[in-house]
N, C-alpha and C positions, 0 to 999 in steps of 0.2 A: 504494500500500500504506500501510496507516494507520501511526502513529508504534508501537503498539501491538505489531503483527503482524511490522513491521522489527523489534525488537526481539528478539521471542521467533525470528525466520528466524534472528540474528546468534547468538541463546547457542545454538539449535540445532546451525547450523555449528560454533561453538568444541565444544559437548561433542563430535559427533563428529569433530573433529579431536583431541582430545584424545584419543578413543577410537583414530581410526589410528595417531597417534604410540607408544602404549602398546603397541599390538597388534603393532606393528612393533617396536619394541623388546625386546619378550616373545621373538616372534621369533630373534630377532638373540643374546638372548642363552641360552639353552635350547639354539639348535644349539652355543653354544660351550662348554656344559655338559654335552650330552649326547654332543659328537661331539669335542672338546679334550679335555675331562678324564673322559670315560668314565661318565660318572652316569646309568645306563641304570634308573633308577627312577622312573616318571612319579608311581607313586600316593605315593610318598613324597616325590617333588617338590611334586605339589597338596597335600599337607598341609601341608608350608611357605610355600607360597604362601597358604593361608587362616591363617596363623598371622599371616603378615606384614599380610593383609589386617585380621587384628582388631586387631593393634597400629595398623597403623593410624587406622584407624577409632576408638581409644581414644585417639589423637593430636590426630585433630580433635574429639572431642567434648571436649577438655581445652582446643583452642583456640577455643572456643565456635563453631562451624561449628553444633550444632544440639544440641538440648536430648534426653536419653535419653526415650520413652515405654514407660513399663509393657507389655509385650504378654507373651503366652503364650507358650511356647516350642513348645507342641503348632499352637497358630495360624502359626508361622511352619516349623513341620516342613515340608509341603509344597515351599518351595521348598528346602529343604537335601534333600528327598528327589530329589527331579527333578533336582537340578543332580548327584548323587552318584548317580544312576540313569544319566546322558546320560555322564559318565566311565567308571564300568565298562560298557555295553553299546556304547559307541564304540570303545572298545581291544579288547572281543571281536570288533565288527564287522570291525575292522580283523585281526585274527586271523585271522579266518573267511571273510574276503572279498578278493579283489583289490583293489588301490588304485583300478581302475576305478570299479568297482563301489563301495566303499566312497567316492569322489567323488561320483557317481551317487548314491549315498543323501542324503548332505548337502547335495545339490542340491533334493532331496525335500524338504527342513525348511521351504522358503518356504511351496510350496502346500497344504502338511497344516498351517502357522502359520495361515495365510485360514482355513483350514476349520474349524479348532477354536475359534476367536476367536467364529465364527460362529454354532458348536454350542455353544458352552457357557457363551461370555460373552456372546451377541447381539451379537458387535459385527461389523457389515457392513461389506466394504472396500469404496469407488464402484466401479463396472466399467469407469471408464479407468484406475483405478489398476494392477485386479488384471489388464486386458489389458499394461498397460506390463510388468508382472511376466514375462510368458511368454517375449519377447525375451531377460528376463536370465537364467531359467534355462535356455534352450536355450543359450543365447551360453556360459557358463559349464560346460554340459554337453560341447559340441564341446569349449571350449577345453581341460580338464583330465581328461574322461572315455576311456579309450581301452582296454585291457584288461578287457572285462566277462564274466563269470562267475556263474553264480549257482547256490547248494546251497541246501539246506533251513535251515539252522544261520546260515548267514551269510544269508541273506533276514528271519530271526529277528531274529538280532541286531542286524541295519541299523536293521529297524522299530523295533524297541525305542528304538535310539539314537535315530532319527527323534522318535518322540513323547517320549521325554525331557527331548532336547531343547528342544522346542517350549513343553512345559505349564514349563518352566525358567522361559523368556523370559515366557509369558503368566503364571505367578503373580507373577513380578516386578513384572509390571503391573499387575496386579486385585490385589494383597493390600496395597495402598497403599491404596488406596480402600475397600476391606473393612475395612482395619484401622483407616483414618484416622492412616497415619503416612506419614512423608517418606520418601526410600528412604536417607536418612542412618540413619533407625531401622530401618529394616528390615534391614538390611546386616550395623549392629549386634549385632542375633538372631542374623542366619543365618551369618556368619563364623565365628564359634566354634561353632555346630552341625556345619557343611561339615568343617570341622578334628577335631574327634571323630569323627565318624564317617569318613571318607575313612581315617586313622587306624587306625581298628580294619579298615579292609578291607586296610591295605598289606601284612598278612603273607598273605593269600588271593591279591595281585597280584602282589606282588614280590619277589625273591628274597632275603629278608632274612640265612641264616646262609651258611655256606659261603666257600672263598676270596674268589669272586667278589659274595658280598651283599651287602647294604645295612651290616651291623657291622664288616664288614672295610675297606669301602670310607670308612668315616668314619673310622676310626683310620690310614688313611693316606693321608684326603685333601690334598692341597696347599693354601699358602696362597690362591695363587692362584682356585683351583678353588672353595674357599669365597667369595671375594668375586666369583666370578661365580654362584654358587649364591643369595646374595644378592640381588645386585644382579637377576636374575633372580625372585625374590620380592618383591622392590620395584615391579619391571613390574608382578607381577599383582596387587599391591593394586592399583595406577594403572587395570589393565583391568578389573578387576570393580568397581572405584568408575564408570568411565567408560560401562562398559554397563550397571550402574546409572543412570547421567545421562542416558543417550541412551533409553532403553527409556522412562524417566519423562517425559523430554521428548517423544518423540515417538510410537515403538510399537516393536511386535516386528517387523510387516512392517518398519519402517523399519530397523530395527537389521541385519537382514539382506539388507536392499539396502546398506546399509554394507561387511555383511561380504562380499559380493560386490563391492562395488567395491573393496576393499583386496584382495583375489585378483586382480581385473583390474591393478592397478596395480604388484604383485609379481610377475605374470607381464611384467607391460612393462617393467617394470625388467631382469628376470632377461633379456629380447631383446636389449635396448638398449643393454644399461652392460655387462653381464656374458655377453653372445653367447653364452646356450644356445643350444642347436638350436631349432627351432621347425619349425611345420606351416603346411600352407594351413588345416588345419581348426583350429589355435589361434590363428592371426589373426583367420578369418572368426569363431570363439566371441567371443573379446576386442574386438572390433568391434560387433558383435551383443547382447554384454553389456550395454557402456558404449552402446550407443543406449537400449537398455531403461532403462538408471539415469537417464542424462537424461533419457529423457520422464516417469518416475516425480518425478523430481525439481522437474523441470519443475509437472507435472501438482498435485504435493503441494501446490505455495506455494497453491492455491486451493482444495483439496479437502478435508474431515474424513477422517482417520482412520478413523472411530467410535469410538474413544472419550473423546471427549469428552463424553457424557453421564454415562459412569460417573466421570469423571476431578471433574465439579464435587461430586460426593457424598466425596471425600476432597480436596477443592482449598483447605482450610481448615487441612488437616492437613499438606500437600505442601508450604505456604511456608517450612516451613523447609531446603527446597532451594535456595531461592531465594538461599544465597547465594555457590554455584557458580559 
């Protein structure tokens, strides 16, 4: 492997590690927020979280991380719509749906990610890649899908979620190169869009007045409670800066062979250390999964993506990622 390609394998690996540590993090602390101190407000959660994300982001462009560019804010709608589309039609699905089922859908999001990349960006996956794929989402399907159910409403709303989703992950990608900005800039834009708008949907989502709402619950939250509410907003700057890095770095398919393998690795955990229950058919999934990621894995160190065609047309403008 040339001195070149080691290189970009090594920041590869760091961003998404960088990416599990955060997700795992986010994790960790969300249940101690949502299930410790009772903060049963997701929409009013994700709006702190993109508040904490633009501060951020306002952090590092102070610490010269990367220079602001002039863009539109209509040009960068898109991805604040899609990522604010994929949050309200996933908490319906989840409404609407069994957990089976509602697994089952976001198991969905890989092979409709191929397909639209395909359709609408041109960008081809090689066909060892997207064979490698098919292991991981059956393997992940056995492991976690188990009560499935389907209505009309909830079939709706999956879909919905599903391509939300997905065109989330793929504007991320293509609006770099459209735009000819790094995804430092583009983050930039879209953090404080996400926050406005998420915002104006929390009184449609969440139970703002009353004993139990979101105004009561802030005049008597504890100390504690805030500095895990916090700390908790701090994660997801770290994850949406990090799936920003990894989506630039690599792709969407990649990013979600990620998030597959950080499920296989919280289910082996949750075996392991913490002796849930378990199945024949969530070993043989988590087995079946993790062979799928490493032949992908495997497979990726010598394949293109695709796109890398589109990625040299903004590759001028993306260095100033470069110093992640």
């Amino acid at each position: 492997m040339a001195k070149g390609a080691k290189g970009d394998a090594a920041g590869n690996a760091a961003a998404m590690a960088f990416n599990f540590t955060s997700a795992v993090g986010i994790i960790l602390a969300n249940k101690v927020v949502f299930k410790e101190y009772g903060f049963s407000f997701p929409t009013a959660m994700t709006v702190l979280h993109f508040a904490m994300t633009t501060l951020g982001v306002q952090l590092l462009l102070v610490m010269g991380f990367f220079k602001p560019k002039p863009l539109k804010q209509l040009d960068v709608l898109p991805v604040t719509v899609s990522f604010c589309s994929f949050v309200v039609f996933n908490n319906l699905s989840l409404q609407a749906n069994t957990v089976g089922t509602y697994q089952l859908m976001k198991v969905m999001t890989t092979p409709v990610v191929v397909a639209l990349q395909y359709l609408i960006f041109q960008v081809s996956l090689p066909m060892q890649l997207v064979l490698s794929l098919a292991p991981i989402c059956v393997g992940v399907a056995l492991a976690t899908v188990s009560d499935v159910g389907f209505t009309f409403e909830g079939l709706v709303w999956g879909a919905l979620g599903v391509l939300a989703t997905c065109f989330y992950q793929l504007f991320v990608k293509s609006k770099q190169s459209e735009l000819g900005c790094s995804f430092f800039q583009l983050l930039y834009y879209q953090a404080p869009q996400a926050m406005c708008v998420v915002m104006v949907m929390t009184p449609f989502l969440d139970k703002v007045t009353g004993e139990d709402g979101l105004l009561a619950y802030s005049n008597k939250a504890s100390v504690e409670a805030v500095q895990w509410i916090v700390l908790s907003a701090v994660m997801a700057f770290l994850v949406n800066l990090s799936t920003y890095l990894v989506i630039t770095r690599t792709s969407p398919v990649t990013y979600q062979v990620l998030g597959h393998f950080k499920l296989v690795v919280i289910l082996t955990a949750g075996t392991m250390w913490f002796k849930e229950e378990t199945s024949t058919n969530r070993l043989l999934g988590m087995g079946l999964a993790l062979t799928g990621i490493i032949a992908y894995t495997t497979l990726k160190q010598n394949l293109p993506s695709g796109w890398e065609k589109r990625g040299k047309q903004g590759s001028g403008a993306s260095k100033g990622a470069d110093k992640v």
